[in-house]
C-alpha positions in Angstrom: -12.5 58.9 -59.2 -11.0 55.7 -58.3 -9.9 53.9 -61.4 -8.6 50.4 -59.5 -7.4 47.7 -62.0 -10.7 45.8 -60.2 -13.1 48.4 -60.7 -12.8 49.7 -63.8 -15.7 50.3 -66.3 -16.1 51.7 -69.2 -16.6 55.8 -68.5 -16.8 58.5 -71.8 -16.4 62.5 -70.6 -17.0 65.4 -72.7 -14.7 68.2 -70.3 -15.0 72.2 -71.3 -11.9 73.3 -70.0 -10.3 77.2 -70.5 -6.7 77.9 -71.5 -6.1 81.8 -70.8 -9.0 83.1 -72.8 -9.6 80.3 -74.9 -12.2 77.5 -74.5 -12.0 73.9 -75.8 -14.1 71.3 -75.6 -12.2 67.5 -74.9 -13.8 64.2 -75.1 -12.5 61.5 -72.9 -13.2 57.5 -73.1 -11.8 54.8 -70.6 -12.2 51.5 -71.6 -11.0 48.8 -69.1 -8.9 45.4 -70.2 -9.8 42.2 -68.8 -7.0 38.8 -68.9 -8.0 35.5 -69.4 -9.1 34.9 -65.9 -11.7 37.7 -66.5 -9.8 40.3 -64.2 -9.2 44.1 -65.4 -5.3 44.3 -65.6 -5.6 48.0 -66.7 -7.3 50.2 -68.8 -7.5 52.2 -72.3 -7.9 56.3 -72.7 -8.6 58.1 -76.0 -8.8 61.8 -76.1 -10.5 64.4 -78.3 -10.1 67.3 -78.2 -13.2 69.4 -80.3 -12.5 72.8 -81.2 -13.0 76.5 -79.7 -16.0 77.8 -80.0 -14.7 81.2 -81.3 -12.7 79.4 -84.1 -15.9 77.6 -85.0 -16.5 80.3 -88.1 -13.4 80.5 -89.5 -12.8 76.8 -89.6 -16.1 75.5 -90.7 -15.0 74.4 -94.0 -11.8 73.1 -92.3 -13.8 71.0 -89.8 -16.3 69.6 -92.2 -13.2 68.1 -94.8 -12.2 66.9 -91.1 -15.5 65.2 -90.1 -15.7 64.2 -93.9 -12.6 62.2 -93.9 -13.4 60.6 -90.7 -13.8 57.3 -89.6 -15.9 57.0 -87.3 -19.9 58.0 -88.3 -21.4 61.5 -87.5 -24.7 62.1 -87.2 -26.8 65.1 -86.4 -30.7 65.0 -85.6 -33.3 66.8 -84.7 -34.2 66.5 -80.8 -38.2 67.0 -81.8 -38.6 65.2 -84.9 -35.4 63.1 -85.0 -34.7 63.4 -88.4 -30.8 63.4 -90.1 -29.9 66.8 -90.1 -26.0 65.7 -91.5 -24.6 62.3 -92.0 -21.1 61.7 -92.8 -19.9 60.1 -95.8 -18.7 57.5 -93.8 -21.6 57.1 -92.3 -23.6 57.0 -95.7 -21.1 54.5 -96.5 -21.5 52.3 -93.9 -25.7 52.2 -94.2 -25.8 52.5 -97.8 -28.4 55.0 -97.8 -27.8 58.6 -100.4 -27.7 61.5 -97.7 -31.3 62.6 -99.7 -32.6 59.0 -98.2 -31.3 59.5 -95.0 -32.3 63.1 -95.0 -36.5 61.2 -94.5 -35.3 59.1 -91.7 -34.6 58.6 -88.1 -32.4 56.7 -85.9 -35.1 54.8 -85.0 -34.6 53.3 -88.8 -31.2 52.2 -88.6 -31.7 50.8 -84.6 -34.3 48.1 -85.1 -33.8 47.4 -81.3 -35.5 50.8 -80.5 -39.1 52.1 -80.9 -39.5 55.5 -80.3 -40.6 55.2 -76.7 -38.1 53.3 -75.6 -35.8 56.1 -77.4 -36.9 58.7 -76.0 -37.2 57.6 -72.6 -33.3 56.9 -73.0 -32.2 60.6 -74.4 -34.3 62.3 -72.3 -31.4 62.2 -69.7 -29.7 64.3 -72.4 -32.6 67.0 -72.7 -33.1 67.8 -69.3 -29.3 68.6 -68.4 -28.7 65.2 -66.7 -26.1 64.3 -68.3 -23.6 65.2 -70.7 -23.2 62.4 -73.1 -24.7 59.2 -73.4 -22.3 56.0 -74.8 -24.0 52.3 -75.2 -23.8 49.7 -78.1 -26.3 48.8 -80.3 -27.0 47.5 -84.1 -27.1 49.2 -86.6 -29.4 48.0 -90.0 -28.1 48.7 -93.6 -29.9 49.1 -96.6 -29.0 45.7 -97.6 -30.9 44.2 -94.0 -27.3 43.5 -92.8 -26.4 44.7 -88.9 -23.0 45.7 -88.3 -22.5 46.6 -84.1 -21.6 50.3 -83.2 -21.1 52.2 -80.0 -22.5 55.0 -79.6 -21.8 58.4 -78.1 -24.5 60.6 -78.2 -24.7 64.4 -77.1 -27.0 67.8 -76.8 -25.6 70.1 -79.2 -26.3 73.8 -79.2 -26.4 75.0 -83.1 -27.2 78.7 -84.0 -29.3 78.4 -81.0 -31.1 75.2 -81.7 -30.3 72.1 -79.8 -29.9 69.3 -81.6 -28.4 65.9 -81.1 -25.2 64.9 -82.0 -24.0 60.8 -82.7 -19.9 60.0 -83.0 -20.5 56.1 -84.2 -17.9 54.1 -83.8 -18.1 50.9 -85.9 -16.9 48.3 -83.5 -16.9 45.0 -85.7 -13.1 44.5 -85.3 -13.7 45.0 -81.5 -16.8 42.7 -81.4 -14.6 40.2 -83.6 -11.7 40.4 -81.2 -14.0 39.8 -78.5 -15.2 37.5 -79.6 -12.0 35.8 -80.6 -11.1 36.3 -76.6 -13.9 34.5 -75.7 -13.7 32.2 -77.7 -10.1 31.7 -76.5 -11.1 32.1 -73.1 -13.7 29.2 -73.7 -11.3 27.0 -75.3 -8.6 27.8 -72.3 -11.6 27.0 -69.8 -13.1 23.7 -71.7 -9.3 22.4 -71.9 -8.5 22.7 -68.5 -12.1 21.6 -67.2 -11.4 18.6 -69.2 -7.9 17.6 -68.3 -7.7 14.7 -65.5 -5.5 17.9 -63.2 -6.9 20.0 -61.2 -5.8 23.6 -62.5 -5.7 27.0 -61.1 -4.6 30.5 -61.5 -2.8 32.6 -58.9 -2.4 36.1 -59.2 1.6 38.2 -59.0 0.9 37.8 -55.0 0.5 34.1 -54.7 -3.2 34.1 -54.0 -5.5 32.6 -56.1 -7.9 33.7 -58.4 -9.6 30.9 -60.6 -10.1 26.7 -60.0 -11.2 24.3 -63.0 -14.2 22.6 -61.9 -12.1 19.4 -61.5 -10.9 21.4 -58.0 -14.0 22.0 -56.9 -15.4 18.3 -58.0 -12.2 16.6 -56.2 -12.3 18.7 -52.7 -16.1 19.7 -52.6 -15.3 23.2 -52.0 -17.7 26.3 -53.5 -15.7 29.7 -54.9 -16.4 31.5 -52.3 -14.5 29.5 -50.0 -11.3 28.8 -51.9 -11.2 32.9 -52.9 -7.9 34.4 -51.7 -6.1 31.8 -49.3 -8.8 29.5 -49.2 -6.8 26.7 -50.8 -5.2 26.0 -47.3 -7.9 24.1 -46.2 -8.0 21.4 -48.4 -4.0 20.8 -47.2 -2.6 18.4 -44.6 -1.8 20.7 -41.3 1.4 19.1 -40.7 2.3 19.8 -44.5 1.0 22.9 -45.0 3.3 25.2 -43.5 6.3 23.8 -45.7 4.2 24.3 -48.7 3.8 28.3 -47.8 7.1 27.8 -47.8 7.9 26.7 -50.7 5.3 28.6 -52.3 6.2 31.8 -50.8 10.0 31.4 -51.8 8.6 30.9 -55.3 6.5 33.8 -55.9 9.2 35.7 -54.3 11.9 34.2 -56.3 9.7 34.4 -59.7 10.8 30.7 -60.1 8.4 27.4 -61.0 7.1 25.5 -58.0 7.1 21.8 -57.9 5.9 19.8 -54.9 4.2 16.5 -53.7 2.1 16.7 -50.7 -1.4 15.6 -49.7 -5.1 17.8 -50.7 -8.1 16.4 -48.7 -10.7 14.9 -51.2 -14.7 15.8 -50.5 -14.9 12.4 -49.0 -12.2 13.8 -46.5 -9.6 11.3 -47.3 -6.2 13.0 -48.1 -4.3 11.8 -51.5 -1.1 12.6 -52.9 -0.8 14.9 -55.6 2.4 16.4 -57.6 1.5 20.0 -58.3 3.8 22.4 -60.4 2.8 26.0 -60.9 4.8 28.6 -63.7 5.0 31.9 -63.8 3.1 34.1 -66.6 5.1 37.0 -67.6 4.0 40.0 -69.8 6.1 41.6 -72.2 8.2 43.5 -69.7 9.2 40.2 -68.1 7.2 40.9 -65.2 5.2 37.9 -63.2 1.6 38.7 -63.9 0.0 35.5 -62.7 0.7 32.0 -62.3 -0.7 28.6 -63.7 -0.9 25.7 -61.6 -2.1 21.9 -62.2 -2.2 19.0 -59.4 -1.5 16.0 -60.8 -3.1 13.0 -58.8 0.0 10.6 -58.3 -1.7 8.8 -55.0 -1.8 5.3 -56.6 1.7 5.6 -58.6 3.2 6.6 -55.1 1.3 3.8 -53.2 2.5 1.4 -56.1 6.4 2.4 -55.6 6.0 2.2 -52.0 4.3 -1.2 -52.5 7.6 -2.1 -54.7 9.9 -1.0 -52.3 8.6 -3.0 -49.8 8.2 -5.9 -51.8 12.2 -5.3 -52.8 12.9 -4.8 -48.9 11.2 -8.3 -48.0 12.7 -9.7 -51.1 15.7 -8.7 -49.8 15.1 -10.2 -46.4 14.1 -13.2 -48.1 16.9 -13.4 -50.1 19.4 -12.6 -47.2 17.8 -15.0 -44.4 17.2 -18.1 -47.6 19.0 -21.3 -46.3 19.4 -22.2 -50.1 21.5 -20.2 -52.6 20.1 -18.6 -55.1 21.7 -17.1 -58.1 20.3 -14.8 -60.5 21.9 -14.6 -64.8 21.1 -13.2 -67.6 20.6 -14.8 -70.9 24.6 -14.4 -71.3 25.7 -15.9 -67.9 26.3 -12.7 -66.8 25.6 -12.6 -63.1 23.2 -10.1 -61.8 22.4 -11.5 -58.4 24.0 -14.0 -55.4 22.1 -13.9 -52.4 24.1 -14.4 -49.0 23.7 -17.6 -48.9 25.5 -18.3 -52.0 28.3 -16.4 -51.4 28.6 -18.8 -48.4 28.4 -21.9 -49.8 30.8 -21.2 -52.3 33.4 -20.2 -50.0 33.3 -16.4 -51.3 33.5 -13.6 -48.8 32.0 -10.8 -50.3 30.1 -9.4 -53.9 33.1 -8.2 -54.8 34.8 -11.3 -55.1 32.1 -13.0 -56.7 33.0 -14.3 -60.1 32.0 -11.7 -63.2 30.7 -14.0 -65.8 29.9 -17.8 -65.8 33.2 -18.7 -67.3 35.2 -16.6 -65.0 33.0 -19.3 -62.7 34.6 -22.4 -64.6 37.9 -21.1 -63.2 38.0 -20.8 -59.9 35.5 -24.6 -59.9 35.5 -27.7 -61.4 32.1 -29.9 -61.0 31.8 -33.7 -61.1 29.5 -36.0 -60.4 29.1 -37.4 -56.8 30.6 -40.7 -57.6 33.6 -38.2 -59.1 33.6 -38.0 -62.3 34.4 -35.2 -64.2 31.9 -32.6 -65.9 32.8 -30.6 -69.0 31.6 -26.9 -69.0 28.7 -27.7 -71.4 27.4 -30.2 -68.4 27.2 -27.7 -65.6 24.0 -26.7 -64.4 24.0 -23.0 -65.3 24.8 -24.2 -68.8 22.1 -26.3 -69.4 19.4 -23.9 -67.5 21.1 -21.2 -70.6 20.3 -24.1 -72.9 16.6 -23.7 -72.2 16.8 -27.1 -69.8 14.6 -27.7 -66.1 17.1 -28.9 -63.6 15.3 -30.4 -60.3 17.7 -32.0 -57.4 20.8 -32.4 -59.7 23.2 -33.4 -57.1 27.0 -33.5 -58.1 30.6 -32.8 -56.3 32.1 -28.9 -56.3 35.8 -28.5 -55.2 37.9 -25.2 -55.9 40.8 -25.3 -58.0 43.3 -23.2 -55.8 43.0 -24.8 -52.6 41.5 -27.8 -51.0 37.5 -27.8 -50.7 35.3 -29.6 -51.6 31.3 -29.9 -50.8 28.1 -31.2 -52.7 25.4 -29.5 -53.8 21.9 -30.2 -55.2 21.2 -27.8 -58.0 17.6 -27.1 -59.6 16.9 -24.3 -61.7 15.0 -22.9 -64.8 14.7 -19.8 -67.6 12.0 -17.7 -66.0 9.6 -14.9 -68.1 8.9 -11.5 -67.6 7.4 -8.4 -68.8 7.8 -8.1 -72.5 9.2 -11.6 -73.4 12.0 -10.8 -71.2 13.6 -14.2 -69.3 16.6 -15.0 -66.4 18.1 -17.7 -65.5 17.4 -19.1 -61.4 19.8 -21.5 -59.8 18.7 -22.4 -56.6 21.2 -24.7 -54.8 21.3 -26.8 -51.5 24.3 -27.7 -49.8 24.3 -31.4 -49.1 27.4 -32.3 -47.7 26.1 -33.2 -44.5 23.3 -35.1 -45.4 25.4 -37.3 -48.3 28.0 -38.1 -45.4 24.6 -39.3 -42.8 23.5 -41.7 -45.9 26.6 -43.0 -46.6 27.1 -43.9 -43.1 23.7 -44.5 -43.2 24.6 -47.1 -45.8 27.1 -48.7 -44.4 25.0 -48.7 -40.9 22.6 -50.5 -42.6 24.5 -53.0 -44.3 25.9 -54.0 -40.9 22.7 -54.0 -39.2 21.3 -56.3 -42.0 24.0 -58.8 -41.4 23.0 -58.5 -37.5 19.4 -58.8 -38.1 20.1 -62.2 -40.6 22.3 -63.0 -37.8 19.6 -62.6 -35.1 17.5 -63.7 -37.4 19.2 -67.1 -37.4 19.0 -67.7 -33.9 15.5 -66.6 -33.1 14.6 -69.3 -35.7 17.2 -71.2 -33.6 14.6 -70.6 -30.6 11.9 -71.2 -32.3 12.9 -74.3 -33.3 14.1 -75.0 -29.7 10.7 -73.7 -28.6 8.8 -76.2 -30.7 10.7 -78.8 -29.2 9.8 -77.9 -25.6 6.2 -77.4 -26.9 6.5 -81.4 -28.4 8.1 -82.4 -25.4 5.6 -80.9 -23.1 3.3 -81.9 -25.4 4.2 -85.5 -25.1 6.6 -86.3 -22.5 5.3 -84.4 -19.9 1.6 -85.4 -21.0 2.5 -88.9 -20.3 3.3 -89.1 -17.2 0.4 -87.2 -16.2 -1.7 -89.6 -17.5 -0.1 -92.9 -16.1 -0.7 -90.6 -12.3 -4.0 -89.6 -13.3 -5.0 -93.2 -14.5 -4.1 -95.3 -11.8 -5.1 -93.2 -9.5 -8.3 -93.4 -10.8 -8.2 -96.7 -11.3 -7.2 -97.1 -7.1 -10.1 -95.2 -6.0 -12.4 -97.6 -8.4 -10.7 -100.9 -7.6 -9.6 -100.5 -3.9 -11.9 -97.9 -2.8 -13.0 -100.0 0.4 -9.2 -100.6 1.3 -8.5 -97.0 1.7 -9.9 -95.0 4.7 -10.6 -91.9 4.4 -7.4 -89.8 4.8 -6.1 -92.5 1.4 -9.4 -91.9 -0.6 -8.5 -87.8 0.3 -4.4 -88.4 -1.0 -6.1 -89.8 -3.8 -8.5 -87.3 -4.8 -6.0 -84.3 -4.2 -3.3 -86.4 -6.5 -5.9 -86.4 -8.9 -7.0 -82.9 -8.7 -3.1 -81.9 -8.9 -2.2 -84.0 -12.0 -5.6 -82.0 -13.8 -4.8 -78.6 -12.9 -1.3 -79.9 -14.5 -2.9 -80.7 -17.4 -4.7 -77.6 -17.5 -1.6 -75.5 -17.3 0.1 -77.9 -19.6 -3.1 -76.8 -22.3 -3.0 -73.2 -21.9 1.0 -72.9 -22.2 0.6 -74.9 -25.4 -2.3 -72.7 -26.2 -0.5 -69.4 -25.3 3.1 -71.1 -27.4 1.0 -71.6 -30.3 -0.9 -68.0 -30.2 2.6 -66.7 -30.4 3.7 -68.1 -32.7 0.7 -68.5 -35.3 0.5 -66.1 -38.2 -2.6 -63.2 -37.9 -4.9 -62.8 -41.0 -7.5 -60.2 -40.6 -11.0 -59.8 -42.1 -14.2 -58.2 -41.9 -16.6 -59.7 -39.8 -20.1 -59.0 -38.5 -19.5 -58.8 -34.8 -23.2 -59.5 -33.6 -23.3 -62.8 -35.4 -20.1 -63.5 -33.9 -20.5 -62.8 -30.6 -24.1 -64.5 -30.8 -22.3 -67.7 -32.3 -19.7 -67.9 -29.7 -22.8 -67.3 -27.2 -24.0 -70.9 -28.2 -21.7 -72.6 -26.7 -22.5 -71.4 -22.9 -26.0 -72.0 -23.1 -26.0 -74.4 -20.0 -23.8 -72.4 -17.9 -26.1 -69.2 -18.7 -29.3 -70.7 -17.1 -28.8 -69.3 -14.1 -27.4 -66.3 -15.4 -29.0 -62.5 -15.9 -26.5 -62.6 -19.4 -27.8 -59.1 -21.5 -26.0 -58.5 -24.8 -26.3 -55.5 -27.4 -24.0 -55.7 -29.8 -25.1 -53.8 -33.2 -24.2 -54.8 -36.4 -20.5 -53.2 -36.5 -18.3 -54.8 -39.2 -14.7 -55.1 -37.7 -11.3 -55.5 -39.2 -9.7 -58.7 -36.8 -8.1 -62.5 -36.9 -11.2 -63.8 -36.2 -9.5 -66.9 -34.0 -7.7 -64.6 -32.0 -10.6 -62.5 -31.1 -12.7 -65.7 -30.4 -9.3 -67.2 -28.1 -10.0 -63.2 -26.5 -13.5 -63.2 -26.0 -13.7 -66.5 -24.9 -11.4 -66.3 -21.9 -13.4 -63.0 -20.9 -16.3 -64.8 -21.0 -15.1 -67.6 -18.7 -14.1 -65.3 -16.0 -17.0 -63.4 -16.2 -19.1 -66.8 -15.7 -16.5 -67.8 -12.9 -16.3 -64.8 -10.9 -20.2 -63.8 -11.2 -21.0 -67.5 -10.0 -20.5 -66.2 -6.3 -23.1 -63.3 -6.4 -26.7 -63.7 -5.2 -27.8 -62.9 -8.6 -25.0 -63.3 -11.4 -25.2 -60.9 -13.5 -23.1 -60.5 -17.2 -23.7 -57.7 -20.0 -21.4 -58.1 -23.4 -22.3 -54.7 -25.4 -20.1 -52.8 -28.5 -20.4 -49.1 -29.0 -18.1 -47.3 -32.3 -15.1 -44.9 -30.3 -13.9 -42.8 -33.8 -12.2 -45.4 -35.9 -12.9 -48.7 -33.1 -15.9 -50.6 -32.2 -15.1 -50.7 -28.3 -16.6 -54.2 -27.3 -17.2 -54.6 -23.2 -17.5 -57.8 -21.1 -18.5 -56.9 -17.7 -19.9 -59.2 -13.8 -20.8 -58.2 -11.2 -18.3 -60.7 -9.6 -15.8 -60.0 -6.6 -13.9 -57.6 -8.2 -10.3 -56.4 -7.8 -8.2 -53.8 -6.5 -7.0 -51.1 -9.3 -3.7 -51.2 -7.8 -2.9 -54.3 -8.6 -4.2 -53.4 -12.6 -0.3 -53.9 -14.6 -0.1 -57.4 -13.0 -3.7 -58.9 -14.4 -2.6 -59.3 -18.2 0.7 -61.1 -17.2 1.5 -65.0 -17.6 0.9 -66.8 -14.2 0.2 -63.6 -12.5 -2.6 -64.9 -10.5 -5.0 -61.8 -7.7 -6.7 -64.9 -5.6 -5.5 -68.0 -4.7 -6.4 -71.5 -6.9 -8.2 -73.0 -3.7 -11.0 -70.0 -3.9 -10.7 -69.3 -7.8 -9.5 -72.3 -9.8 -7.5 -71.6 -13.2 -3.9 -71.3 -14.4 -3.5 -67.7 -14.4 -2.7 -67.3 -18.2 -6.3 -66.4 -19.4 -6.2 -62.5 -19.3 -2.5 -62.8 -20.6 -3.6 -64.9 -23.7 -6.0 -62.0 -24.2 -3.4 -59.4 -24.0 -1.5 -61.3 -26.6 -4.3 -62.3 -28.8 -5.4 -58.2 -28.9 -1.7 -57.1 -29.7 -1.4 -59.1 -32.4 -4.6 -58.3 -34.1 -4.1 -54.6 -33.7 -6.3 -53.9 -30.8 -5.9 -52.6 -27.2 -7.5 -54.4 -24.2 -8.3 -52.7 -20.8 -10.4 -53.2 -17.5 -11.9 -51.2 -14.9 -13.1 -52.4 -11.4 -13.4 -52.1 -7.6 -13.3 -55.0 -5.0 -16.9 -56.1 -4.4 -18.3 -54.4 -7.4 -17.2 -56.4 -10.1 -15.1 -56.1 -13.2 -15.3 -54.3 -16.9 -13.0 -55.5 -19.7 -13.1 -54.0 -22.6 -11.4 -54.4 -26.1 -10.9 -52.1 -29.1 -11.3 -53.6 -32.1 -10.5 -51.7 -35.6 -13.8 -50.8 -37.3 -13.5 -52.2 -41.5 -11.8 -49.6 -43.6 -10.1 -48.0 -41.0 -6.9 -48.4 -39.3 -6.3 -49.8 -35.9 -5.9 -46.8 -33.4 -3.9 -47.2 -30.0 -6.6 -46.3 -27.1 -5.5 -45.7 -23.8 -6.6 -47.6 -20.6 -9.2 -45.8 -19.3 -10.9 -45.5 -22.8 
């Protein structure tokens, strides 16, 4: 018989074995033992040995004191009727019944769980040479109506020739309570580790496993029957998994705890870090019988340091690549940080020369303020940051004390909190130097360059004074003149217009025509002097009334005239004169080139361009070429000659000027033949003017 730790059950014998001449009769029971994983570790033997049949006589009253002082029950019944035959007085004990009592019963009385059918059917085994002995557990029922359990080991016995049956009883409360006691235990052991956030498992000497909490099976959505032996392999990383046998191997071998962090696949197949530790179970003899192993899910802890160390690596980066200095104190000055760039700007080569405590500091520096004077130690920045003090852009003089340097730094700073009421003290500071030394000259830049600009100053109002002079004496002197030529030459062709011949009349008409076209240019330079020089006040006006208003006044040149206007009610931001002095002059040429068309032809609309209402003039006139475009808006600059196109060639420039100063741009398109488009930009109101370029 195979009797495996993993296939033991419980077996009872009864063995008739001869010794020479003498025969015994042993009884043998194997009872197997389970751990707390529910596997048998080994098993239990109790042997009896009965007595020889030819000593029976002589050691009747021998073996019934024996069977008297017992423990265990005896019974002997009849195989027909089943009644006691002998009870032990242990057994009488036991039930509570007087052996005259028991003497009128069965065992179907004290074995309410059997009826005699069911009794029967179960002995008969026994009767027909089947088997030897019969062993099962049942209740047994006292007087009282208590049940105590038993096991029972029940036999044919041959007596003077009559068989009847024979009961060994073995009260097995203790065992039952013990039992129990292990289950219980074994519940407790299993509800613990079913509740504990590990997963937990139990491994046998070899390394292979034998039981999982259902937290294992709940995290990697495996069944038993795939994680028995080995199985646990599958839930690891492949790349991992042959350092863990590794590991694992060395420690079953060595009989030594495992600890290890590597990855187990979850049932939603993503992999997460777990620490797992496994120790050994020893018996009494020291020896390794199994091993008990949690997995501790440290996936978020490990992704939270890794997310620290990166945060310290960048703050490290930041820190090292900062333009500023920063430097980090505690409550008592002590220094705990100086990036690079501090180090630098305080002349100090490495951390190791950096100064141990803020008055070691005081030592090597002295501060004062940037006009130079001198700071005591309760004035310096780190000082009052200590003092509970926000410092922002506190710029003052640093020189050391054992040699001759000397910049200026800006120096803002605070107490800053942390975990548990905790606080530091940051100094951030800026090194200046440079940028004090550009202000000062700066300074002294300026003050020179506000003495030149009074100076220049003086003598543009020296100009303009002279300028208002020439404008008086062209006003005047040269008006004069002009008039005297233009007066009695008038007053010749009147008077002595019969004393001239033609050719004279013609001298006279062309003086005449001269000395106005002088006047005419003597107007618009006045006009253009005085645009320069008058001041620009802008407001909002309504540019279709406008337009419409300044309309009026060419009502009898427009009768002949295909004039189209569509000008919405845009409010624009402009010096309403010098848009009138603009529009006006656009208006002329467009009447004065258009004259020489078939059909003259002039459309004045206004569309809004983002911030601008662009306002158009345009004729259908002779045109120009584009070529020639950066000479139009120019004083005197003139594209046809005065015979063919009279004017003074300052009207488009007197637009130019008039637009520039009220913040708007002015631009034309044209081709020779086709006529001529001028537009201007004029700021819309509540916006500010925007620079446009030519083409719109």
């Amino acid at each position: 018989m195979n009797l495996t730790p993993g296939t033991i059950k419980r077996y009872a014998y009864l063995f008739f074995w001869k010794k020479k001449d003498q025969e015994r009769q042993v009884f043998i029971m194997i009872s197997p033992i389970k751990n707390l994983a529910g596997r048998v570790t080994c098993a239990s033997e109790m042997t009896r040995v009965a007595c020889e049949p030819g000593q029976i006589e002589n050691t009747c009253i021998r073996v019934d004191g024996i069977l008297e002082q017992s423990l265990n029950e005896i019974y002997l019944f009849d195989t027909q009727t089943l009644h006691f035959e002998y009870v032990s007085s242990r057994a009488q004990l036991n039930l509570g019944y007087s052996m005259d009592r028991l003497r009128m019963m069965t065992p179907l009385d004290i074995k309410p769980e059997f009826d005699e059918t069911s009794f029967r059917t179960m002995t008969n085994p026994l009767l027909h040479g089947e088997m030897k002995i019969l062993i099962f557990e049942t209740m047994h029922l006292r007087a009282d109506g208590t049940l105590y359990p038993v096991e029972v080991h029940l036999q044919l016995f041959i007596q003077s020739g009559r068989a009847v049956f024979l009961a060994i009883i073995l009260d097995i409360t203790t065992r039952r309570r013990a039992e129990f006691a292990l289950r219980e235990s074994e519940e407790r052991f299993r509800t613990i580790v079913n509740t504990i956030p590990q997963l937990a498992w139990i491994a046998e000497a070899d390394g292979s496993r034998s039981w999982y909490n259902q937290r294992w099976y709940g995290y990697t959505g495996t069944t038993p029957e795939e994680m028995e032996g080995l199985g646990w392999q599958k839930v690891h990383h492949p790349e991992m998994l042959p350092k863990v046998m590794e590991r694992w191997t060395s420690a079953t071998a060595a009989g030594k705890a495992f600890d290890m962090e590597f990855p187990l696949r979850g049932a939603d197949g993503q992999f997460r870090i777990f620490l797992t530790r496994a120790e050994p179970l020893r018996n009494v003899e020291g020896r390794v019988t199994q091993w008990f192993g949690t997995n501790t899910d440290v996936n978020e802890q490990r992704l939270g340091e890794k997310a620290r160390r990166e945060v310290e690596r960048r703050f490290e980066v930041v820190m090292g690549n900062m333009s500023e200095g920063l430097i980090i104190s505690d409550l008592a000055g002590q220094p705990l940080h100086w990036n690079p760039a501090a180090l630098k700007m305080h002349d100090i080569g490495d951390t190791e020369e950096m100064p141990l405590n803020h008055h070691t500091f005081a030592q090597l520096y002295e501060l004062s303020s940037v006009e130079g004077i001198a700071l005591p130690f309760d004035q310096w920045p780190l000082t009052r940051i200590l003092r509970g003090e926000h410092l922002q852009d506190l710029e003052l003089r640093i020189g050391r004390v054992d040699r001759d340097w000397e910049r200026i730094f800006s120096y803002s700073g605070a107490l800053s909190h942390y975990g548990d009421d905790k606080e530091l003290a940051f100094l951030i500071i800026k090194d200046i130097t440079e940028r004090k030394n550009a202000e000062d000259a700066l300074w002294d830049a300026k003050v020179n360059l506000e003495h030149k600009v009074d100076e220049r100053t003086a003598q543009l109002l020296a100009k303009s004074k002279e300028m208002e002079n020439f404008c008086y004496s062209v006003s005047h002197d040269l008006r004069a003149p002009l008039r005297g030529i233009d007066g009695y030459s008038r007053l010749l062709l009147e008077e002595y217009h019969d004393q001239f011949d033609e050719e004279g009349r013609n001298f006279l008409i062309n003086v005449r025509t001269a000395t106005k076209h002088m006047t005419n240019l003597i107007d618009d330079l006045l006009a253009y002097s005085r645009l320069e020089r008058r001041g620009v006040s802008r407001t909002a006006i309504e540019l279709s009334s406008f337009v419409s208003n300044l309309l009026d006044q060419y009502q009898a040149r427009s009768r002949n005239v295909r004039l189209t206007v569509e000008v919405s009610d845009f409010h624009v931001s402009v010096d309403p004169d010098g848009l009138a002095i603009a529009l006006r002059n656009l208006i002329d040429n467009a009447f004065k080139f258009s004259g020489y068309a078939s059909e003259p032809a002039i459309e004045i609309r206004a569309q809004a361009a983002s911030s601008d209402c662009v306002l158009s003039v345009r004729d259908n006139g002779i045109g120009f070429d584009m070529r020639f475009y950066d000479k139009i808006f120019e004083i005197f600059q003139r594209l046809h000659r005065a015979e063919e196109y009279p004017g003074t060639g300052i009207g488009l420039a007197m637009v130019h000027k008039a637009m520039e100063r009220i913040g708007g741009r002015v631009w034309a398109e044209s081709q020779p033949g086709a006529g001529a488009t001028f537009f201007l930009a004029l700021p819309l109101s509540g916006t500010e003017p925007v620079a446009l370029s030519r083409d719109g």
